[in-house]
C-alpha positions in Angstrom: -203.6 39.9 50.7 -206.3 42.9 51.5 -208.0 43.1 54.9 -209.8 45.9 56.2 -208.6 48.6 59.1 -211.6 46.9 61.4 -210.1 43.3 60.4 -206.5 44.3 61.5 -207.9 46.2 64.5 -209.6 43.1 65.9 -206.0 41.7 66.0 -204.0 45.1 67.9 -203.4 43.2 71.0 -203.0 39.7 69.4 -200.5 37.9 67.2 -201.2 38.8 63.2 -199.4 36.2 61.8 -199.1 35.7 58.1 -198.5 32.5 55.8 -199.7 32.5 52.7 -199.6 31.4 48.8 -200.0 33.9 46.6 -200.7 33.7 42.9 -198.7 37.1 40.9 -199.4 36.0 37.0 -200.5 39.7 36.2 -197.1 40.4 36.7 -196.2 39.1 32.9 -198.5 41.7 31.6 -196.0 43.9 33.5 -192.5 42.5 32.7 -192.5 40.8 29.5 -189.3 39.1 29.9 -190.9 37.2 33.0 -192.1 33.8 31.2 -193.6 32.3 34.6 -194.1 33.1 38.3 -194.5 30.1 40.6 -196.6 31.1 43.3 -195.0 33.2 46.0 -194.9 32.0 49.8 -195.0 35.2 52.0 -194.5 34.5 56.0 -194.0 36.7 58.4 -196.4 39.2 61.0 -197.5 42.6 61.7 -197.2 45.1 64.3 -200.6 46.6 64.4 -201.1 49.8 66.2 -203.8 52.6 66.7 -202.0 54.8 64.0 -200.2 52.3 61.5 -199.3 48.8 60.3 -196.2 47.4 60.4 -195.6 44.0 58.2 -192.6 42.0 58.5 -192.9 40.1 55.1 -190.6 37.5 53.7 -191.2 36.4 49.7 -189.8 33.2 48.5 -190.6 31.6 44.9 -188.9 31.9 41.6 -189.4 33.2 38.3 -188.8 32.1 34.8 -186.9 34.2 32.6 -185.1 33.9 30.1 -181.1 33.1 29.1 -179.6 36.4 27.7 -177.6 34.1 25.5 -179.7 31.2 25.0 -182.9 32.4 25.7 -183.2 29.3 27.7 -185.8 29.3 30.4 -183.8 29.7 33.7 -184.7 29.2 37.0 -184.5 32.6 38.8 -185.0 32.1 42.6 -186.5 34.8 44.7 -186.0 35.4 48.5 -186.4 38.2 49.9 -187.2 40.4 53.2 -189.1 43.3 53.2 -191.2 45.6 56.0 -193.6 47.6 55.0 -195.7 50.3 56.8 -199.1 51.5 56.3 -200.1 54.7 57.9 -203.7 55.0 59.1 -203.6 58.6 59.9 -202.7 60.9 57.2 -201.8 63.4 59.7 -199.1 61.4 61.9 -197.3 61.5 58.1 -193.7 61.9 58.8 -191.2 63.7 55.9 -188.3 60.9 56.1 -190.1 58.3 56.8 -190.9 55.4 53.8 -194.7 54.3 54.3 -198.3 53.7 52.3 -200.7 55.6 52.7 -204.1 53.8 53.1 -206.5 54.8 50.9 -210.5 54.4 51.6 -210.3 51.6 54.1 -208.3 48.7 52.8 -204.8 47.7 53.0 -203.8 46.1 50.4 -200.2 43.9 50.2 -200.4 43.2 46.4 -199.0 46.1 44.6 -196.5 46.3 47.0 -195.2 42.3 46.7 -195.8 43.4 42.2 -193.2 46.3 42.5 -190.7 43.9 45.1 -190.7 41.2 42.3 -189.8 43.5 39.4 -187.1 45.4 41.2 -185.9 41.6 41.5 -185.6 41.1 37.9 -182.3 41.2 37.1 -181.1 42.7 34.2 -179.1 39.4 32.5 -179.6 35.7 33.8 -177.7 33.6 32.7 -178.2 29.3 32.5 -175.9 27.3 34.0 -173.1 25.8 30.9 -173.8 22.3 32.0 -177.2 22.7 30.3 -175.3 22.7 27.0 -178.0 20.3 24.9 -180.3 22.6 25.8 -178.8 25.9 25.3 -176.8 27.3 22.6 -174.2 24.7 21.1 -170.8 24.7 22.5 -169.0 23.4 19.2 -169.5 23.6 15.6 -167.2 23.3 12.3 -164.0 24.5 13.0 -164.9 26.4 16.2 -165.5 25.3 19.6 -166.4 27.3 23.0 -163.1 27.3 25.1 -162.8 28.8 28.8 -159.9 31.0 29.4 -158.3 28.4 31.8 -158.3 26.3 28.8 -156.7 28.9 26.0 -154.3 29.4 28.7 -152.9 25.9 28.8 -153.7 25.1 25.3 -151.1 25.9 22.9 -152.0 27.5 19.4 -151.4 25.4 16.6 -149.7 28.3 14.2 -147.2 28.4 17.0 -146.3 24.9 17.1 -143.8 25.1 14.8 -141.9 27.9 16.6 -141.9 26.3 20.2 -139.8 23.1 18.2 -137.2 25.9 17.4 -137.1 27.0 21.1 -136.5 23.5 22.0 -134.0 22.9 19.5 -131.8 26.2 20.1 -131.9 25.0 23.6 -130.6 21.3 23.0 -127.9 23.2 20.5 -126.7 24.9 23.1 -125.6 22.7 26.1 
């Protein structure tokens, strides 16, 4: 994902389109709650003029992280769109605009796509509860994982006794 300011400039008048597979393991060393980074698809173009480079990217893969329960891996999928401008000219720099500056004579996508993908980590992930015989168990001695639908319509067994008196005051009574 580098290419010169003469390679780009070759391509001003022309289509720059871009589809590639890129490979982002040195992200781990980074994040170390990332576990695995399939490699990331970017697609899109750029807008190449005398003064700056516009890229219209779009990133798509996944990353492994981990369960913040479980610490199951989980499936984490990435998709996102991003455009990014390089300026060529240090001097057509404008205040409230967001852009890279190009330093020497390279542009270079990759720290760019690193910094995307860990603002993309999200802080909890959680695996989906139909993975149960993976992830943690869901019922043990004299406990078990209930839903809040379920406590709702369950009725507590200490209070057993007590709904037979309702129903017994009631019967009295008519």
């Amino acid at each position: 994902m580098k290419w010169t300011i003469s390679q780009i400039q070759k391509h001003r008048n022309k289509d720059f389109l871009i589809d590639e597979y890129v490979r982002m393991d040195s992200i781990k060393e980074t994040e170390p709650t990332i576990r695995e980074v399939s490699p990331i698809h970017l697609t899109g173009r750029a807008d190449i003029s005398a003064t700056r480079v516009t890229f219209h990217i779009r990133i798509d893969g996944h990353l492994i992280l981990p369960c913040s329960r479980t610490l199951v891996d989980v499936k984490y999928p990435i998709d996102v769109e991003t455009i990014e401008t390089f300026m060529l000219n240090s001097y057509d720099y404008e205040a409230e605009e967001e852009v890279h500056q190009v330093t020497g004579d390279v542009i270079d996508l990759e720290p760019i796509i690193r910094e995307i993908l860990l603002v993309e980590v999200p802080m909890q992930v959680f695996c989906d509860d139909s993975a149960g015989q993976e992830g943690a168990p869901q019922s043990g001695k004299d406990w078990e994982v209930i839903e809040e639908q379920e406590k709702s319509e369950k009725l507590d067994p200490r209070l057993a006794g007590l709904a037979k008196f309702f129903e017994d005051s009631e019967d009295s009574s008519d």
